[in-house]
C-alpha positions in Angstrom: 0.0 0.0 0.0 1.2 3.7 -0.9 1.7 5.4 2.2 1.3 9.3 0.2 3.5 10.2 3.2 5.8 13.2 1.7 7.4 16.4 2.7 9.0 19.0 0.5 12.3 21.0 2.1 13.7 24.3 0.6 17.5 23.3 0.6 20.6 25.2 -0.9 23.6 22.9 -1.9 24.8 21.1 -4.8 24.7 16.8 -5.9 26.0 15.0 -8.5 23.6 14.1 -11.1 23.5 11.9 -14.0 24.6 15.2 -16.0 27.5 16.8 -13.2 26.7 19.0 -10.9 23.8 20.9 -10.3 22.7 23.1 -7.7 19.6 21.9 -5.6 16.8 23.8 -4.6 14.7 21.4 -2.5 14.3 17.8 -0.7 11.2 15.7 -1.4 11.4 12.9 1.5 8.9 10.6 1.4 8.1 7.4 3.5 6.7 5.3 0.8 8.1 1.9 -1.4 11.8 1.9 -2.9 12.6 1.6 -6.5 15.8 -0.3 -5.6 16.2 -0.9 -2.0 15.0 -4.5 -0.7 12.3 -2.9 2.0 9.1 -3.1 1.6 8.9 0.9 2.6 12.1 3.3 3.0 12.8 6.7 3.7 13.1 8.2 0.5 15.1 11.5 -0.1 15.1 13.3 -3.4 17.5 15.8 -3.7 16.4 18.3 -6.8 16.3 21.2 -8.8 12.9 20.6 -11.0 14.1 23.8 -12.9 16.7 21.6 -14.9 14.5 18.6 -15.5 14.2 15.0 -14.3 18.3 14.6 -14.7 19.0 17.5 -11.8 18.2 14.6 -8.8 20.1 12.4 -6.9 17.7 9.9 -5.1 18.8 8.1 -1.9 16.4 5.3 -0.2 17.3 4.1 3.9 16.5 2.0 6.3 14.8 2.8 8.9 17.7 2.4 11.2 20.1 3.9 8.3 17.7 7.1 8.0 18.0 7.3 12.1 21.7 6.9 12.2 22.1 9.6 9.5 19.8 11.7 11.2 21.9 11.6 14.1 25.3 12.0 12.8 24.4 15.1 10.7 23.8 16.3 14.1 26.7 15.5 15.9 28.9 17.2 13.1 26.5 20.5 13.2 27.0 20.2 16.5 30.7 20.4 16.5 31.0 22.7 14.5 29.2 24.9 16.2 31.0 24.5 19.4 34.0 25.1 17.2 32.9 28.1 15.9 33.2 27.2 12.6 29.7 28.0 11.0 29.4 31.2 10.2 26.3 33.3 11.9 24.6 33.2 8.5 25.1 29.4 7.8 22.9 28.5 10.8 
């Protein structure tokens, strides 16, 4: 069963598409079946830039438990930095 469980976020970085590199404007993440992945539902993450077209994404599918741990280390190395004083006052 679909679960039509998606969320669209407004990100600003850059992935490595089937074309090079591209700069993405948003994150679609969606809790719903993989096109690859042996689960029978996976956090779904696509990172694009619909202005370019279907070839501006880079898809990743997770675990539950993969999703979770990345969640988590992203974080952690936010985090850090932070404490570090290495992200700049506009960057957070």
């Amino acid at each position: 069963m679909c679960t039509m469980i998606m969320h669209k976020a407004p990100v600003a970085g850059f992935g490595k598409g089937a074309d090079g590199w591209f700069d993405m404007s948003q994150a679609n993440v969606s809790w719903d079946h993989p096109f690859h992945a042996p689960e029978e539902h996976a956090l779904n993450i696509d990172f694009v830039n619909e202005a370019y077209g279907p070839g501006a994404r880079v898809a990743v599918e997770l675990s539950v438990d993969g999703a979770r741990q990345l969640v988590e280390t992203i974080q952690a190395v936010l985090d850090e930095a932070e404490s570090r004083g290495l992200v700049e006052s506009g960057d957070a």
